[in-house]
C-alpha positions as CSV (number, residue, x, y, z in Angstrom):
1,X,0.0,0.0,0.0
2,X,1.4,3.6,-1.0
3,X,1.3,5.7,2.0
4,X,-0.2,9.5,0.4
5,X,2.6,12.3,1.2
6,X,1.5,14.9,3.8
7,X,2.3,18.6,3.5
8,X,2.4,21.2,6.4
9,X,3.1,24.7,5.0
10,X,2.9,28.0,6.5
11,X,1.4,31.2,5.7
12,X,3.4,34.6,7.0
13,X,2.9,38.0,6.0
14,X,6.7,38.5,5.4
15,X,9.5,36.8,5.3
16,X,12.4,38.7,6.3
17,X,16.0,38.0,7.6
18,X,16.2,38.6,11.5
19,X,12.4,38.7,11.7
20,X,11.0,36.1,15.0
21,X,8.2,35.6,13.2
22,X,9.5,34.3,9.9
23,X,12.8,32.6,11.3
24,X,10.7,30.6,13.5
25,X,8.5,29.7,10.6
26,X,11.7,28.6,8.4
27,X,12.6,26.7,11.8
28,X,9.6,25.0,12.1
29,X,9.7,24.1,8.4
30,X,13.1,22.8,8.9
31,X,12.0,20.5,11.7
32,X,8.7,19.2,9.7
33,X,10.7,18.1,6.6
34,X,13.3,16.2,9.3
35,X,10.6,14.3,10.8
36,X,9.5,13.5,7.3
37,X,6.8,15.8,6.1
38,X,6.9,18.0,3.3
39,X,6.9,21.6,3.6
40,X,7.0,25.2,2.4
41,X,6.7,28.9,3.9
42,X,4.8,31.6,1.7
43,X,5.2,34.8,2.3
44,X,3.6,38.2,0.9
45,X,7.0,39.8,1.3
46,X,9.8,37.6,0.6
47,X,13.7,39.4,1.7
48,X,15.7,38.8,-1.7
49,X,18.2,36.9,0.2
50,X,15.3,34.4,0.9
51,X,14.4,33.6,-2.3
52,X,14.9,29.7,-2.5
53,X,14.4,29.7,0.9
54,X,10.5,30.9,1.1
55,X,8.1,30.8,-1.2
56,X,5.4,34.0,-2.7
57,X,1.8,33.0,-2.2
58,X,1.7,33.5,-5.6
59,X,3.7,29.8,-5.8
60,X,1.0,28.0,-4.0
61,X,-1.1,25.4,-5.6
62,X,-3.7,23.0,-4.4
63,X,-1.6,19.7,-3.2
64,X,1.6,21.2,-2.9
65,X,4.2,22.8,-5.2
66,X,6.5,20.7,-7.1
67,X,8.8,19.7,-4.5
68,X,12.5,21.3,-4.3
């Protein structure tokens, strides 16, 4: 049997460097995909520095975006 993948992303107004709000998202994102989940933050505002780091909510999709 084919056990379906689970996703738990995160929604954030911005995503910036230094910010408690989105580093604790990105750290929370880090510790779902170690315990096997996938998962994404999108942001509004995304720092350029983060790019590849966060995703724009313009990148969501229903099920998940391709996976990186």
């Amino acid at each position: 049997m084919t056990e379906s993948l689970r996703r738990i992303d995160q929604w954030v107004p911005a995503l910036h460097r230094g910010d408690a709000i989105g580093d604790s998202a990105r750290l929370m994102r880090d510790a779902f995909r170690s315990w096997g989940y996938q998962a994404d933050v999108f942001a509004l505002e995304l720092d350029s520095d983060l790019e590849g780091d966060g995703r724009r909510f313009s990148e969501w999709v229903p099920g998940g975006p391709t996976t990186r």
